[in-house]
N, C-alpha and C positions, 0 to 999 in steps of 0.2 A: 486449462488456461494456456498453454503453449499455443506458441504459433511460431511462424518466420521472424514476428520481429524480436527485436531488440527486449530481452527479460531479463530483471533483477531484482537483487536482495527482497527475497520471499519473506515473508512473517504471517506466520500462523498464530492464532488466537489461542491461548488455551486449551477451550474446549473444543477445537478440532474444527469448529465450524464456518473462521472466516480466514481466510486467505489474501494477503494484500502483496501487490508488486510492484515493479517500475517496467514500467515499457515505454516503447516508441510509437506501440500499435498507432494505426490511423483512427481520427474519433476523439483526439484528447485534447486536451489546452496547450500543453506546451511541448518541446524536444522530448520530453521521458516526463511521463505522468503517474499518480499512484496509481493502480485497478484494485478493484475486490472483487469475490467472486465468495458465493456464499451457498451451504448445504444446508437441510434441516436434522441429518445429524450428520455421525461419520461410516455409517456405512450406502449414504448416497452416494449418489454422485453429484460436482461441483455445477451449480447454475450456470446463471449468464453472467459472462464481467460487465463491471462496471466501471466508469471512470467516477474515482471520486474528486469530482470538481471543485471542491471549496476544500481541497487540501493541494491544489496545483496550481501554478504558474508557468507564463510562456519559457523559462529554462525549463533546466533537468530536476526533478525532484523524485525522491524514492525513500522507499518506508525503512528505516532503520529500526530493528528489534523492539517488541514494544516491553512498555514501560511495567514496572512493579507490579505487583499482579495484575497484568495482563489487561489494563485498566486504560492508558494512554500510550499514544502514541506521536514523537516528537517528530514534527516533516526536517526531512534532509534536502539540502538544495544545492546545485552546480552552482557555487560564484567561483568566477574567475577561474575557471579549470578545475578548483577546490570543491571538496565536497565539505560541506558546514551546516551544523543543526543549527535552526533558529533560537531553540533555546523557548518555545512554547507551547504547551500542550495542546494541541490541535484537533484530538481527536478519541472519544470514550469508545475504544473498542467494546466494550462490554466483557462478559466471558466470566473464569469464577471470583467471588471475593474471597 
């Protein structure tokens, strides 16, 4: 999942198997968008990224750590130079109960 551009605040899922970040990459909705990028286990190797679209806006948004077992995850967003959790669960990573 590296590249040139612009990467941050990685969160891995529990079981090893999904990977979500904030880039700049070209391809996404807004300034810094979430990606994931998914294995079928952990001794593959990581697929193709994806931009997840219905967790981004034209700012900056990026995955901050996900939630109680490994279950949600809350989107972080650029306002105003600030970085601010919206404060709603967004997203069922999956992973163990």
């Amino acid at each position: 999942m590296s590249t040139s551009s612009f990467e941050t605040s990685p969160a891995v899922t529990l079981d090893g198997l999904t990977l979500y970040r904030g880039s700049d990459r070209s391809g996404g909705v807004g300034e810094v968008d979430i990606w994931q990028v998914t294995r079928a286990d952990r001794t593959m190797p990581w697929g193709n990224v994806t931009d997840v679209a219905a967790l981004n806006s034209p700012t900056k948004d990026v995955p901050p750590p996900l939630g109680q077992h490994d279950l949600v995850m809350r989107r972080s967003r650029c306002v105003h130079g600030h970085l601010a959790h919206d404060g709603r669960a967004v997203l069922a990573a999956g992973g163990a109960g």
